[in-house]
C-alpha positions as CSV (number, residue, x, y, z in Angstrom):
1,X,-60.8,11.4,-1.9
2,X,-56.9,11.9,-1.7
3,X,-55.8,13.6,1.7
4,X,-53.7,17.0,0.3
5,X,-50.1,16.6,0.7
6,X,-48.1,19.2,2.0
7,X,-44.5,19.9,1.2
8,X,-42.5,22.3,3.7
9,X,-41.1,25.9,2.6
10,X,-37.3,25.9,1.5
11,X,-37.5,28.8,3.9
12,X,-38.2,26.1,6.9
13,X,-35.5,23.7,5.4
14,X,-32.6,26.3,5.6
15,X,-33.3,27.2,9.2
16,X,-32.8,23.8,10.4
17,X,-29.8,23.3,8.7
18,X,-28.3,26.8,10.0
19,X,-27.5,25.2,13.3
20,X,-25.7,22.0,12.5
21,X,-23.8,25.1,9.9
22,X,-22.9,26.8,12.7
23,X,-21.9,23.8,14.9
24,X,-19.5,22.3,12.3
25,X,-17.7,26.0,12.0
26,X,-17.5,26.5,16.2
27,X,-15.8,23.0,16.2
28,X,-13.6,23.8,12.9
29,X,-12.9,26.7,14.5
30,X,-12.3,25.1,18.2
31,X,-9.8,22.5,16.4
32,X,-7.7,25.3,15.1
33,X,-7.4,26.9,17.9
34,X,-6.4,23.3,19.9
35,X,-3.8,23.1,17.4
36,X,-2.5,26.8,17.6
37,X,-2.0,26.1,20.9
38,X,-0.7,22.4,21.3
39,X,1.7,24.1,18.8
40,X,2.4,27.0,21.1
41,X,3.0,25.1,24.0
42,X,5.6,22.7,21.9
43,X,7.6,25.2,19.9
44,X,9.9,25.5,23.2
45,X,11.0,22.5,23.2
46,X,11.3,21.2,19.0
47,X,13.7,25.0,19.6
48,X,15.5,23.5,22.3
49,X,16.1,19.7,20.8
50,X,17.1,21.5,17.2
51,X,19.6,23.7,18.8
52,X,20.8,20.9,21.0
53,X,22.2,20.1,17.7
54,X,23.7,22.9,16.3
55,X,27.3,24.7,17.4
56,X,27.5,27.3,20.4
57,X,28.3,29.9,17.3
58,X,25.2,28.9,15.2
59,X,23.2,28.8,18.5
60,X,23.4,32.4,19.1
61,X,22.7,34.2,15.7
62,X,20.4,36.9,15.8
63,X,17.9,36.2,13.4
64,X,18.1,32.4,14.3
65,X,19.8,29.9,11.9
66,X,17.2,27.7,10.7
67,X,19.6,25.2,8.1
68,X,22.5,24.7,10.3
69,X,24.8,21.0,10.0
70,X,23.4,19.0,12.5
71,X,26.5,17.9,14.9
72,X,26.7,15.6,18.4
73,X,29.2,17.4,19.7
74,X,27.0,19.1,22.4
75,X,25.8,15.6,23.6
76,X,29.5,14.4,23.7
77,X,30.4,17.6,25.6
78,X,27.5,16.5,28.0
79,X,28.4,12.9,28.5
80,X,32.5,14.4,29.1
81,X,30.8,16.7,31.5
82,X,29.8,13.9,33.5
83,X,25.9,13.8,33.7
84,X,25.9,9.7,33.8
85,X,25.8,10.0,37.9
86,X,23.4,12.9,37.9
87,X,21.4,10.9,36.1
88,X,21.6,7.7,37.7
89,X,20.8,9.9,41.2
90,X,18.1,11.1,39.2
91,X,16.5,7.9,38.5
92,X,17.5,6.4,42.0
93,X,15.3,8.9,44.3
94,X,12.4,9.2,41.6
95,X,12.0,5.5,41.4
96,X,12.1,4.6,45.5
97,X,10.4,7.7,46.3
98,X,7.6,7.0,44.1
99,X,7.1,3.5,44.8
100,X,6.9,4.8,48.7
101,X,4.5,7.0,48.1
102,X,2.3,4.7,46.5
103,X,2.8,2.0,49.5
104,X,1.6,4.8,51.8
105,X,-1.0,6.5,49.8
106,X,-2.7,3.7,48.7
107,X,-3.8,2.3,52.1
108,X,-4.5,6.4,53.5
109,X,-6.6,6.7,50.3
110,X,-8.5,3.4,50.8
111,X,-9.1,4.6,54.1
112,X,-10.9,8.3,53.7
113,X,-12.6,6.8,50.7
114,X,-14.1,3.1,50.9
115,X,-13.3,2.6,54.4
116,X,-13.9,6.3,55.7
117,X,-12.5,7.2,59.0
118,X,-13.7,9.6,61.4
119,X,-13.0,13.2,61.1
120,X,-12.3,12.2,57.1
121,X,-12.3,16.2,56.3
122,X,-9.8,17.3,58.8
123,X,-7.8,14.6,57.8
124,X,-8.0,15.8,54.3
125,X,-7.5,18.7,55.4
126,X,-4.4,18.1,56.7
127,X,-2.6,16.4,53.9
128,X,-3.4,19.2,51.7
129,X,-2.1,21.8,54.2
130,X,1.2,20.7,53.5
131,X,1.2,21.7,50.0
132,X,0.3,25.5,51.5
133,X,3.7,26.3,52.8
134,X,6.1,27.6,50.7
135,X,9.5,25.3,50.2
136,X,11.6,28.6,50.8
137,X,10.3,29.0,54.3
138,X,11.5,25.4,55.2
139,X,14.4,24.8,53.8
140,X,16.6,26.3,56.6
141,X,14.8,24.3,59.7
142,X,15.1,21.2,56.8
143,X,18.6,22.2,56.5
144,X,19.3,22.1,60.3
145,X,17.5,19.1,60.8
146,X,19.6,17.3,57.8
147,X,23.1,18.1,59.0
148,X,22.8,17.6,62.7
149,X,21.7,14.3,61.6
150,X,24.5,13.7,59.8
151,X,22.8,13.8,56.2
152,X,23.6,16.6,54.0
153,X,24.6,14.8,49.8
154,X,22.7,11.7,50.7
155,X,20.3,10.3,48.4
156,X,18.2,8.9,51.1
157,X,17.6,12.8,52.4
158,X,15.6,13.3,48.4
159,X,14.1,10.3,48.5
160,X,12.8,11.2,51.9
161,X,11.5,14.7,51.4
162,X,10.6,13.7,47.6
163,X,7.8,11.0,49.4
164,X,6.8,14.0,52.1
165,X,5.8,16.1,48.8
166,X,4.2,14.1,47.0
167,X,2.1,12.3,49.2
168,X,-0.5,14.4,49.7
169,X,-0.8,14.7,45.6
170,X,-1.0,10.9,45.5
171,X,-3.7,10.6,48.2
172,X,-5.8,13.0,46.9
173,X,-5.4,11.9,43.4
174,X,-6.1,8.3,44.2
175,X,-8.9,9.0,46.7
176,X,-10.7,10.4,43.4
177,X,-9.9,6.7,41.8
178,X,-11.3,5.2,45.1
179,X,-14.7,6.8,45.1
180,X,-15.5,6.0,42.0
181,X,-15.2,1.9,42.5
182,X,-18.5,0.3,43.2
183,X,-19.1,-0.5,47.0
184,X,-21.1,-4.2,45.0
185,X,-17.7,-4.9,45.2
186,X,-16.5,-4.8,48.3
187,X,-19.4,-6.2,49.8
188,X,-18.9,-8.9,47.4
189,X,-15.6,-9.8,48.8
190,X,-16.5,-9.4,52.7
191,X,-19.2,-11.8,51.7
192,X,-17.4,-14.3,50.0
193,X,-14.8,-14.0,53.5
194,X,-12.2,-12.0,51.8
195,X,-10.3,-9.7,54.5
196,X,-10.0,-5.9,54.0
197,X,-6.1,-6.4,53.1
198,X,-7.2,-9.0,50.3
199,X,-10.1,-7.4,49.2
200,X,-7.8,-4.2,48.3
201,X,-4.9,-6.0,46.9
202,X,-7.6,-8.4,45.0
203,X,-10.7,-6.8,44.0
204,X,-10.1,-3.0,44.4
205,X,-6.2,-2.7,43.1
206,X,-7.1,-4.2,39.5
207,X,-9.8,-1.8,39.1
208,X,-7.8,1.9,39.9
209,X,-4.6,0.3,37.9
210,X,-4.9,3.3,35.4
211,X,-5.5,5.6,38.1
212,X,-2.6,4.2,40.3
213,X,-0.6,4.8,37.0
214,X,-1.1,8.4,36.5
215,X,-0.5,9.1,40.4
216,X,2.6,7.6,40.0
217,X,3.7,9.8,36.4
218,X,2.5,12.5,38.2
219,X,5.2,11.7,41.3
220,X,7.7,10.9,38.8
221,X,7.1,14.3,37.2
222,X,7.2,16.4,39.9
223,X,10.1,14.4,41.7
224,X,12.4,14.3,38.7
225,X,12.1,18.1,37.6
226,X,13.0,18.9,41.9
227,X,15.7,21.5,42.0
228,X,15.0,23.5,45.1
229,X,16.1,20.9,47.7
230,X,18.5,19.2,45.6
231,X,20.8,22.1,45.3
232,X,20.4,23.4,49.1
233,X,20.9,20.0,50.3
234,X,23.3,18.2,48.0
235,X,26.7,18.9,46.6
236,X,28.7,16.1,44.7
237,X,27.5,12.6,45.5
238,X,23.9,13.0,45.6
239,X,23.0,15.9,42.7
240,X,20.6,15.6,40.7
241,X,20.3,16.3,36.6
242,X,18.3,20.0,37.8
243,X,21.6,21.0,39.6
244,X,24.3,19.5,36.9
245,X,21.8,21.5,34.1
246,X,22.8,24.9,36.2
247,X,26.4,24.2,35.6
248,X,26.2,25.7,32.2
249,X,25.3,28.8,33.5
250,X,29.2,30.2,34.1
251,X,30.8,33.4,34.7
252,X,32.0,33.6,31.7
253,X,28.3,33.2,29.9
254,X,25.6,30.5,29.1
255,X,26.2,27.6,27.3
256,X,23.3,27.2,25.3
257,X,24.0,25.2,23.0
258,X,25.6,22.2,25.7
259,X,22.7,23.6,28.2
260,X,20.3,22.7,25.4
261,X,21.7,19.1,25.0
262,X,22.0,18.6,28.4
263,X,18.1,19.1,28.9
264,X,16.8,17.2,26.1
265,X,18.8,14.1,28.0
266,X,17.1,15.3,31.0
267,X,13.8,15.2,29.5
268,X,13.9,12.4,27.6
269,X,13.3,9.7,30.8
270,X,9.7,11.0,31.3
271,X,8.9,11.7,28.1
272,X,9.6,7.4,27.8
273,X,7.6,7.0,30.8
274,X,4.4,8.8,29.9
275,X,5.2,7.0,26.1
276,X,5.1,3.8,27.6
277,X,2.4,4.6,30.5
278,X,0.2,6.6,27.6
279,X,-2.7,4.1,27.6
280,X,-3.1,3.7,31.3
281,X,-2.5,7.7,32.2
282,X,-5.4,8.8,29.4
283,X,-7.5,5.6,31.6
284,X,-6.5,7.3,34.4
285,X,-7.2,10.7,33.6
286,X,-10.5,9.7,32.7
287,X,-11.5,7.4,35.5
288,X,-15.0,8.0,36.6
289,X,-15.8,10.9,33.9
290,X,-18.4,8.4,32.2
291,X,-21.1,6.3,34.0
């Protein structure tokens, strides 16, 4: 005797399938709404790149021009300006001042993460605590401090206060990176007689590489776009592309066309940097978020 066979209601069918429906429109829908908003968030700057190419006149119509003749005459205007040493100043206190602040957060991160300390929280504490003040409230003891000793426009004064900022950033960032490598590994290397120095520069440094890479875009970042101290501390010799950008803001009006070219050579050093660093910052980003 054949056992009865038994077929399920259409009814039944369409009810399963209403969720997975639904799913693939709330993610349809999600992407759009990433793309509304990557698009958002880029408008600003494709508006300032095109009218870094378009005349002071054309800049300035009211509706915008959209089909304008592209021209270089704003980046000439920005090159006979002089931005080459604002630049190179630029580049001089971003570079030293994040390499420093790697050298010093990479051994204070090791420390309150694989190789904890005592007190680990108040010490934590404390680097964060400098981020809590406001710049505004320090810049006239700063100010003090830098001309008795005989530094005001010195790039060595950036470079120095540029590490002091973002050092807490970098030891927090790359404490995160620390926690996640496995302790197998350090034990590892004290077994095999490796040293503490050589099991960080050996074992541990090759595994938080992408990490180390994003802390040190991020201290690029943050060092680069500076303006506060740079133009309460500096005047000719050591200013940096922020303060040069500001001289297009004159009495007599805003250059927005020149201002516009003048930015989009400002920008375009870190927007190389996270290019080239892309693989190793999305790494880092991501450190530790899978198991």
């Amino acid at each position: 005797m054949a056992a009865p066979t038994t077929e399920r209601a259409p009814s039944t069918r369409t009810e399963e399938l209403a969720p997975v429906r639904k799913g693939k429109v709330g993610a349809s829908l999600l992407t759009v709404l990433a793309w509304i908003v990557g698009i958002g968030f880029f408008f600003p700057i494709l508006w300032m790149v095109l009218t870094a190419f378009k005349q002071e006149a054309d800049a300035y119509t009211s509706p915008p021009k959209l089909i304008f003749s592209p021209t270089l005459d704003q980046f000439r205007a920005v090159f006979d300006a002089g931005i080459g040493p604002y630049l190179l100043n630029s580049l001089f206190a971003t570079v030293v001042s994040t390499i420093l602040v790697l050298a010093l957060a990479t051994p204070a991160a090791f420390a309150v993460s694989l190789r904890p300390v005592k007190k680990v929280q108040d010490v934590l504490f404390f680097f964060i605590s400098t981020k809590m003040l406001p710049v505004v409230a320090a810049i006239v003891p700063i100010y003090v401090v830098v001309n008795y000793v005989g530094m005001l426009d010195n790039i060595w004064t950036l470079i120095i206060l540029y590490t002091a900022m973002n050092l807490p950033i970098a030891v927090w960032m790359m404490r995160s990176f620390f926690q996640e490598v496995p302790r197998e590994l350090l034990e590892a290397a004290s077994m095999d007689g490796a040293s503490t120095a050589r099991s960080l520069r050996e074992v541990v440094l090759p595994v938080i590489s992408p990490g180390m890479a994003a802390t040190a875009l991020i201290c690029v970042i943050f060092a680069w776009n500076e303006f506060f101290f740079a133009v309460n501390l500096t005047a000719a010799r050591a200013a940096t592309v922020p303060v040069f950008l500001v001289g297009f803001i004159t009495s007599e009006g805003l250059y927005f066309a020149k201002l516009c070219a003048a930015a989009t050579l400002a920008a375009l050093p870190v927007v190389i940097a996270g290019w080239v660093a892309q693989n190793k910052l999305v790494q880092g980003l991501s450190f530790g978020a899978v198991k």
